[in-house]
N, C-alpha and C positions, 0 to 999 in steps of 0.2 A: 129664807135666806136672801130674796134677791137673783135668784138663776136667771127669771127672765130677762129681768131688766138688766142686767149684766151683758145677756147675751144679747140684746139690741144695741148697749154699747158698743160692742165688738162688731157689731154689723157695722154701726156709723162709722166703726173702724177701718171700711173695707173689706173685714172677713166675712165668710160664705157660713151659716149658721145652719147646724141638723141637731133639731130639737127630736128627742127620746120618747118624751110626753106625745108629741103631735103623729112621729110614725106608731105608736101606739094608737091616736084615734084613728089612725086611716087604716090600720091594718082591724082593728074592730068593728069596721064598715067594709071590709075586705077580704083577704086572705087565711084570718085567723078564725072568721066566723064558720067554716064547716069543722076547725079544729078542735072550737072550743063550743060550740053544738054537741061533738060528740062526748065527751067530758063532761058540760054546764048545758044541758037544754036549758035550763030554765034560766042562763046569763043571757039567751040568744030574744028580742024584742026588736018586731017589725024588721028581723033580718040583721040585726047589726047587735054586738057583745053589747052591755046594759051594765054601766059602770055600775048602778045604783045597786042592779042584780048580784054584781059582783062581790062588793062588800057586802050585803048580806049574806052571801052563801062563804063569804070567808069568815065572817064574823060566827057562822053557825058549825063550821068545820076546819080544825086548825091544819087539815091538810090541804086543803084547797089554794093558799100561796101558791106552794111549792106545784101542784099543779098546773096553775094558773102561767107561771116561772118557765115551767119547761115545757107550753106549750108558746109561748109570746115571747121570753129571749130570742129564740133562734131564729124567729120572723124578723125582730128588730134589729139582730143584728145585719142580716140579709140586707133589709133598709139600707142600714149605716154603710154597708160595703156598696149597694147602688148608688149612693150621695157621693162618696170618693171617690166612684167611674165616673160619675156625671160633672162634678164642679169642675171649674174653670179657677178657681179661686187659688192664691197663692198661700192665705193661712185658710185653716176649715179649724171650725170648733165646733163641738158637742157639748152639749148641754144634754148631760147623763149621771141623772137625781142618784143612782144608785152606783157608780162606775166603780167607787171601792168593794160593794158589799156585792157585785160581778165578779169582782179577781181581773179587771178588764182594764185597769190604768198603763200595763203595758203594750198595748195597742197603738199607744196614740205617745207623739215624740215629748210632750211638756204636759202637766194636769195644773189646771187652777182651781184651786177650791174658793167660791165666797163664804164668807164668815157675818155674822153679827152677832150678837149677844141673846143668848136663848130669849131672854123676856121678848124682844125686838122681832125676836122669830116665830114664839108664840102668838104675838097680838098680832104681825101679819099676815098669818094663815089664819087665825080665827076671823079676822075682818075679811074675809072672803066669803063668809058664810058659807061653805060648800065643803065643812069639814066641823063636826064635834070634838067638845075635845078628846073624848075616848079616843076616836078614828086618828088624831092627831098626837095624843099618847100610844098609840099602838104603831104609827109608824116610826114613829121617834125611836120605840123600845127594837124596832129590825135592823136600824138603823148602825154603823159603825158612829160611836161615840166623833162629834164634830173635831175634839182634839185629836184623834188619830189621823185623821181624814187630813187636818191641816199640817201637821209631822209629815206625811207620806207627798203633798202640792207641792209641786216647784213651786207655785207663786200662787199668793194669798189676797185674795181681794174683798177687800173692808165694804160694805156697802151700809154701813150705817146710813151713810148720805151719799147725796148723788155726787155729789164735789168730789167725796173720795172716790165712789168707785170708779166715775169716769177716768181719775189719775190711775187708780191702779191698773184698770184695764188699758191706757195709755202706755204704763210702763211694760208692761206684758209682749202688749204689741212692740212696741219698740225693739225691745230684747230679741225678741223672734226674730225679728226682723233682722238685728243685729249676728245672732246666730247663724241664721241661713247663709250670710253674707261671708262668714267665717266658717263655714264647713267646707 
């Protein structure tokens, strides 16, 4: 869809950025590795969770998500609440790939969702090489449908191109900015 690069936007914006993805890698080199040892030995390589390990043992056990779920949500969220003691920052965004299909959008005062057009979403996660398409059809299918997700966003940012989404993510900030001002 564009997340990252959204959310480097919104840095050059000023905002303070806590990626989902990345306290995931560091708690799989961290914190979650004695948790998810005792659940997945065989996830656990050279000490650290083993993404690669992981899809296979989810691909071979449809209960293993949801394990997977309820051992690494509640570390991440941990994360997330150390990132809003620590910043300094007047907006904070998240960039959290799952934040509807958590029940977690009221947490946080405003939700953006970016948007593109499935073909546009397809060809850029497969030009990543780092996803087939099963593995890419099978997230899709956990996934709340893109139009719900965009019904439920205060604000919708087009990233087709960079032109738009750097506008959208302009207008966002603005608004906030606007808001804060009026509360």
């Amino acid at each position: 869809m564009g997340k990252s690069t959204t959310a480097r936007l919104f840095a050059e914006e000023g905002c303070d950025i806590w990626d989902a993805d990345a306290a995931v890698h560091r708690l799989y080199s961290g914190a979650a590795v004695p948790l998810m040892q005792a659940e997945f030995p065989d996830a656990i390589i050279n000490g650290e969770v083993c993404r690669e390990a992981l899809k296979r043992i989810i691909s071979d056990d449809n209960t293993a998500l949801k394990r997977i779920e309820s051992i690494i949500h509640p570390l991440v969220r941990e994360d997330r609440l150390q990132f809003v003691t620590d910043t300094k920052a007047t907006i904070c965004v998240f960039d959290i790939p799952l934040l509807f299909e958590t029940n977690s959008q009221a947490e946080f005062d405003a939700v953006a969702c970016v948007s593109v057009s499935p073909e546009i979403q397809r060809q850029r996660v497969l030009d990543r090489e780092t996803m087939s398409v099963t593995q890419f059809e099978m997230i899709l299918a956990q996934q709340l449908p893109i139009a719900d997700k965009l019904a439920r966003a205060d604000y919708v940012i087009d990233t087709t191109t960079m032109d738009q989404a750097r506008a959208d993510v302009q207008h966002v900030v603005t608004d906030i900015k606007r808001r804060m001002r009026d509360a």
